[in-house]
C-alpha positions as CSV (number, residue, x, y, z in Angstrom):
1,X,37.6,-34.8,54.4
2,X,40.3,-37.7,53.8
3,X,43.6,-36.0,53.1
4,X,45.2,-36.9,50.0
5,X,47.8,-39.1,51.8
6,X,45.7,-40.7,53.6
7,X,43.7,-41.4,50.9
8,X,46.3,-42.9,48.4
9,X,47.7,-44.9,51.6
10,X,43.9,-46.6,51.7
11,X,44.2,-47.4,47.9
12,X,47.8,-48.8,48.1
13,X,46.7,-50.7,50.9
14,X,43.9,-52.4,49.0
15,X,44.1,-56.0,47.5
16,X,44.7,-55.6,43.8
17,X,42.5,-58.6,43.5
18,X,39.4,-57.8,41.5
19,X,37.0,-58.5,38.6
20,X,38.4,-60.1,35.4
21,X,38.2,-57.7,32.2
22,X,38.5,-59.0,28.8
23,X,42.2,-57.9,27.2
24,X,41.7,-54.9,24.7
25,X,41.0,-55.0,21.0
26,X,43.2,-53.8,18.8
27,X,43.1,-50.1,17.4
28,X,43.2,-49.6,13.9
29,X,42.3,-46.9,11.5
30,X,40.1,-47.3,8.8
31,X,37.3,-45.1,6.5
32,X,37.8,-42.2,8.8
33,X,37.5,-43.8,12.2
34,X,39.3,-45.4,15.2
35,X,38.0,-49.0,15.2
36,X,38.6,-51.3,18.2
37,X,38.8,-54.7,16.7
38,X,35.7,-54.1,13.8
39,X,33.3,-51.9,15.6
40,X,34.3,-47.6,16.6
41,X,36.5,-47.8,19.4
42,X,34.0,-45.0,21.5
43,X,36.7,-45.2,24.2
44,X,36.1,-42.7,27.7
45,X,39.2,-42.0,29.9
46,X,41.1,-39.4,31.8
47,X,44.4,-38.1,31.7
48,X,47.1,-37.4,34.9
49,X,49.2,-34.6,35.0
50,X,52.4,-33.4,33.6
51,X,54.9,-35.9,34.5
52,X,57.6,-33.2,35.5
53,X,59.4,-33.7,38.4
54,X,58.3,-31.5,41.4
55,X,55.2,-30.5,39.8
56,X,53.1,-32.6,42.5
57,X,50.8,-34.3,39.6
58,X,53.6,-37.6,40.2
59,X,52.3,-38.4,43.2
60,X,49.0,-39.6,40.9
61,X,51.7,-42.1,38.8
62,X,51.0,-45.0,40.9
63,X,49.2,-48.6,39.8
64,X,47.0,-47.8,42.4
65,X,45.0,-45.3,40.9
66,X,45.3,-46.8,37.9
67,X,43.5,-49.5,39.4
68,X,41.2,-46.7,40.9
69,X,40.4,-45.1,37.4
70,X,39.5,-48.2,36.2
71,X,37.5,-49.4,38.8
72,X,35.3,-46.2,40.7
73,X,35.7,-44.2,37.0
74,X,35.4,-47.2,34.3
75,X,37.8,-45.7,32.1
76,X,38.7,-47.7,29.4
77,X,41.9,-45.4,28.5
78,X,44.4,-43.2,30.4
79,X,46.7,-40.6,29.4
80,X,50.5,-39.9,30.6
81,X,51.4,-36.6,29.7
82,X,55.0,-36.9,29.8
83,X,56.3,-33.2,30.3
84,X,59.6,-32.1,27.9
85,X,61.1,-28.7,28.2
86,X,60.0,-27.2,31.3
87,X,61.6,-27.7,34.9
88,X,61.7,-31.1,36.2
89,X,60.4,-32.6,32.5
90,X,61.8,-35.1,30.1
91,X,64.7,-32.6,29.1
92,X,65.9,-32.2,32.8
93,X,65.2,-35.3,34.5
94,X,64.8,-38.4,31.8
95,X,65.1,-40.8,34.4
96,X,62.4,-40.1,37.1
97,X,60.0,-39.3,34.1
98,X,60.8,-42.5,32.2
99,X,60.4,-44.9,35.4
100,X,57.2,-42.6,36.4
101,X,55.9,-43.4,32.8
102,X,56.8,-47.1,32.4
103,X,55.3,-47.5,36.1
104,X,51.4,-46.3,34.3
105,X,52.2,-48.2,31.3
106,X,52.8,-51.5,33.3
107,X,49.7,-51.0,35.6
108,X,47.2,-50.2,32.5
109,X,48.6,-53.2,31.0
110,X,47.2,-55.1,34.0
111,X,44.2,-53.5,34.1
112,X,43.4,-54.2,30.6
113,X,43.1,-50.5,29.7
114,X,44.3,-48.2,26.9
115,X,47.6,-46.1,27.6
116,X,48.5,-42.7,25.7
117,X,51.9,-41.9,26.4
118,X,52.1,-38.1,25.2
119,X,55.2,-36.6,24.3
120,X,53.4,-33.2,26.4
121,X,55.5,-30.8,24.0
122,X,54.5,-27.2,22.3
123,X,57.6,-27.3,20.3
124,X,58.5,-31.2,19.7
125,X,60.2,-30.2,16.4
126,X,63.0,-28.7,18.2
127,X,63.6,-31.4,20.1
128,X,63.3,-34.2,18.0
129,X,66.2,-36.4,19.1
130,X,65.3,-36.6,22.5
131,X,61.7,-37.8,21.3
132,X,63.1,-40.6,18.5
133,X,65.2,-41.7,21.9
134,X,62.4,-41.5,24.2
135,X,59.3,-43.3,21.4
136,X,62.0,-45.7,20.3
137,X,63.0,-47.1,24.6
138,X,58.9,-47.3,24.5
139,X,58.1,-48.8,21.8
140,X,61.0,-51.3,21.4
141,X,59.5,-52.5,25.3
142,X,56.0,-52.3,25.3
143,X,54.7,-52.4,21.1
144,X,54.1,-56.1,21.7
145,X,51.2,-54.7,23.6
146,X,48.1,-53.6,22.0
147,X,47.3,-51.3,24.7
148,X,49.8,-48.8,24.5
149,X,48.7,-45.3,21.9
150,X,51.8,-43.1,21.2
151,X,50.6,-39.4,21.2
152,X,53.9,-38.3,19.9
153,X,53.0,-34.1,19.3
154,X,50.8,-33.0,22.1
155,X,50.1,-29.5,21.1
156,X,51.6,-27.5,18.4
157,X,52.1,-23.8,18.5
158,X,50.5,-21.6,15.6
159,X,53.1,-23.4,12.9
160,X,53.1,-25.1,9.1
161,X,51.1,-28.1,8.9
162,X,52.9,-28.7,6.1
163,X,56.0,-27.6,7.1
164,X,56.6,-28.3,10.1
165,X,54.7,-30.4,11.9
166,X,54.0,-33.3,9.0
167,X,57.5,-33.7,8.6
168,X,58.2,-34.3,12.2
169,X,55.5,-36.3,12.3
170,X,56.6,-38.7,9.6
171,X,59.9,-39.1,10.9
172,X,59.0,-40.3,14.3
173,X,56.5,-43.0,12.7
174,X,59.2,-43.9,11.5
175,X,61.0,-44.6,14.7
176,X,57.9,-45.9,16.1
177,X,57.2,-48.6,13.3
178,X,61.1,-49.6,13.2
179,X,59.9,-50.9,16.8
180,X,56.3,-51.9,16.6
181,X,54.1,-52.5,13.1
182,X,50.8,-51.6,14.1
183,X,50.1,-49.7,17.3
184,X,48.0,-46.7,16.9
185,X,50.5,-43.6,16.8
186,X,48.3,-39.6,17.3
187,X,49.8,-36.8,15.8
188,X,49.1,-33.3,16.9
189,X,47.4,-30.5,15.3
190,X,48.7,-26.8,14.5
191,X,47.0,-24.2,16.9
192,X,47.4,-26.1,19.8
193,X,45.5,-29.5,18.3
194,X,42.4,-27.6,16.9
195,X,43.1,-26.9,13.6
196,X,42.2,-30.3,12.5
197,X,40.5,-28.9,9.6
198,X,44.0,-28.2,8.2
199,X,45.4,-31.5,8.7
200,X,42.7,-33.1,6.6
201,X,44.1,-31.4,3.7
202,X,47.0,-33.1,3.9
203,X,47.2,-36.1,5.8
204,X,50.2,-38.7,6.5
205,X,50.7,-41.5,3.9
206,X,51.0,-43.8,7.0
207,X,48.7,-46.8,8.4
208,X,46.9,-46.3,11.5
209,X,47.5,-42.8,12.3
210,X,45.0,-40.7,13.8
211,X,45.1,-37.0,14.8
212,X,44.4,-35.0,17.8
213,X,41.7,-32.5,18.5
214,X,41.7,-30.5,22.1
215,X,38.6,-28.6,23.1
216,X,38.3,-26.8,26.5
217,X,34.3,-26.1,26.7
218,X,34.5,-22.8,28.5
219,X,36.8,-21.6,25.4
220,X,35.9,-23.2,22.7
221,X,32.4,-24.2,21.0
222,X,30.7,-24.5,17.6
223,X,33.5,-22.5,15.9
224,X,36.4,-25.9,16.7
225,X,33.5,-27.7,15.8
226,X,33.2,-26.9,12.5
227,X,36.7,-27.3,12.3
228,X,35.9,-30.7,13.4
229,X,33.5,-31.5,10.8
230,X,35.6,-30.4,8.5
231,X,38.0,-33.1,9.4
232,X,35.3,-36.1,9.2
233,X,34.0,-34.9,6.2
234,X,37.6,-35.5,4.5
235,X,37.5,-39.4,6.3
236,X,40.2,-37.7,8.7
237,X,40.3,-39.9,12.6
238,X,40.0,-38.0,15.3
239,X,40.6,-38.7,19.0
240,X,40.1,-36.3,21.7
241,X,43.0,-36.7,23.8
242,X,42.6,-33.9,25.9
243,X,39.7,-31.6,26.8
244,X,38.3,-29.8,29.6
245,X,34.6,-28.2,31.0
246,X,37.0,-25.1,32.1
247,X,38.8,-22.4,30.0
248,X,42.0,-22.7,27.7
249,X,44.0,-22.2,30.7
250,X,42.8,-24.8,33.1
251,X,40.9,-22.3,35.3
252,X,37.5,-21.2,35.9
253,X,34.5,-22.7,36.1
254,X,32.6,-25.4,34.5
255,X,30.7,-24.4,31.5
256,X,28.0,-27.5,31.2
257,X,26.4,-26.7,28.5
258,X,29.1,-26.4,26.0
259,X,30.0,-29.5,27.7
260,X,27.7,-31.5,27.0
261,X,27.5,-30.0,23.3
262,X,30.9,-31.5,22.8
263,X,29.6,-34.8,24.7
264,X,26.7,-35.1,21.8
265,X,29.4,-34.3,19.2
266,X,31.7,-36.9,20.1
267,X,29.2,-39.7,20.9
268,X,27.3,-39.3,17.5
269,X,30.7,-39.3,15.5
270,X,32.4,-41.9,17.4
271,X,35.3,-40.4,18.6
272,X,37.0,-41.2,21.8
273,X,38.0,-39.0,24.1
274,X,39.9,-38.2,27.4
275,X,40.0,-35.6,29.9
276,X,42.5,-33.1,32.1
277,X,43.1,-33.9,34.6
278,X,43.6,-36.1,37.5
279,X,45.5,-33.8,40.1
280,X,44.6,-31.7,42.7
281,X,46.3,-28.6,42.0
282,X,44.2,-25.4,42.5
283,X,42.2,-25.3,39.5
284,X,39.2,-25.5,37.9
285,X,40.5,-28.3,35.5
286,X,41.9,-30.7,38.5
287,X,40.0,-33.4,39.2
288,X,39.8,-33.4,43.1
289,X,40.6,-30.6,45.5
290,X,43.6,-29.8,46.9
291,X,45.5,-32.4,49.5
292,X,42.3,-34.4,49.2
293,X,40.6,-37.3,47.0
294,X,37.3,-35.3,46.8
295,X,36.1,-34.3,43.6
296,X,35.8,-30.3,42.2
297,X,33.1,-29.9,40.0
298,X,35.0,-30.5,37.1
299,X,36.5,-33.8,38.3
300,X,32.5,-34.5,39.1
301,X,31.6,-33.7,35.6
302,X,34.3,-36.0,34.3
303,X,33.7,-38.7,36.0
304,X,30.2,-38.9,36.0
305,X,31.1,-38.4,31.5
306,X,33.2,-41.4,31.3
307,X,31.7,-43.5,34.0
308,X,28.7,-44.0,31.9
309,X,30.0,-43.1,28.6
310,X,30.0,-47.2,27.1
311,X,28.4,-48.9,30.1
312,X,26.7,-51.4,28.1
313,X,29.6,-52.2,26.7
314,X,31.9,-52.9,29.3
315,X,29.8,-54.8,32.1
């Protein structure tokens, strides 16, 4: 087995020369649905791991394996989960996570791919000044590009919709469109993005806005997606931008089944979606095993998902 070293050293090492990829269509939001250009946008990625300083995920921020994601994985999107109140996140170390950040942004750019940069927060309302700073440096530099998706709630805790959460919400659109008209902005659910049911009661007055729904196979099944259904039958957009064949907590094993329930779900509702996450901590939900670029049977699972989720499309 490569080590992990050795292994990034071999992809840093390797000509970023390669096949030419038509730029991306622009995301917009209209009768319910995430279009890219006029058609459902249907996009597959992956996400990396907190962003946080010391956390080892950073070692994975790297135009490299952007490169790598696009190329052995075909995914069309990636996700930067840009870590806020904990140790080493946003909060404590706005520098390293910024450049860490910008340094995925500028490689997906190249590679003609999608980029969510997540504001990775459970309680982004109480820090709301250090997000309007942090979506406003962002979208003032890279809104000119179609690419870039600002995730700007990642996963409320069990609070108001209404109260809460929308009104966050339609203040940092506000930042956001001060800097860039049209980019596609997600806004996270209450009950850690699941309650998407609730959200398409009262939706933001906003143009394209859609609204995030997290599923973690092992934990959740037909129950979120009811929820779910709920949602599309009030012409709500969804996009997956997390989920996971393990538990709610990132551990365990791969449930396949509800997996590919979720698969079916998504595919026949057009919904895009991206998965946790490339890292090789010491759980079920990394993608490759520790100190190495070898696949766990979740990272397996993923890959093999997004690798042939729009083939046709893409050659």
């Amino acid at each position: 087995m490569k080590s992990l070293a050795f292994a990034l050293l071999l992809l840093a090492a390797a000509p970023m020369s390669g096949p030419a990829y038509a730029d991306v269509r622009p995301l917009s939001v209209a009768n319910g649905k995430v279009l890219a250009g006029n058609a459902p946008a249907n996009l597959a990625g992956v996400s990396l791991f907190w962003s946080n300083t010391g956390w080892g995920g950073e070692k994975f921020y790297t135009r490299e394996i952007v490169k790598h994601l696009k190329d052995e994985w075909r995914a069309s999107v990636i996700r930067i989960p840009v870590g806020v109140e904990q140790a080493g996140g946003y909060l404590d170390d706005p520098v390293g996570n910024l450049a860490r950040t910008e340094a995925v942004i500028q490689a997906a750019i190249e590679q003609d791919m999608y980029v969510i940069v997540d504001w990775h927060s459970h309680e982004a309302e109480l820090h709301e000044v250090e997000a309007a700073d942090f979506f406003r440096q962002i979208a003032s530099k890279y809104g000119q590009y179609r690419h870039v998706i600002y995730e700007i709630y990642n996963e409320p805790l069990q609070v108001s919709w209404d109260n809460t959460i929308k009104p966050y919400a339609e203040r940092m659109i506000q930042v956001i469109r001060a800097e860039d008209k049209d980019n596609l902005i997600v806004v996270g659910t209450p009950g850690w993005s699941q309650d998407v049911d609730v959200a398409s009661r009262a939706p933001i007055n906003a143009n394209n806005v859609a609204y995030a729904l997290h599923f973690y196979a092992d934990t959740h099944g037909e129950q979120q997606r009811d929820k779910a259904k709920v949602a599309l039958q009030n012409k709500l957009p969804l996009f997956v931008t997390e989920w996971g064949s393990v538990n709610a907590h990132g551990d365990g094993q791969v449930n396949r089944e509800q997996t590919e329930a979720w698969m079916r779900f998504l595919r026949s509702n057009d919904i895009s979606h991206v998965s946790w996450a490339i890292n090789d901590k010491a759980e079920g939900a990394s993608a490759y095993l520790p100190n190495s670029m070898t696949l766990t049977p979740s990272g397996s699972l993923a890959k093999s998902i997004v690798e042939s989720w729009d083939k046709k499309s893409r050659d």
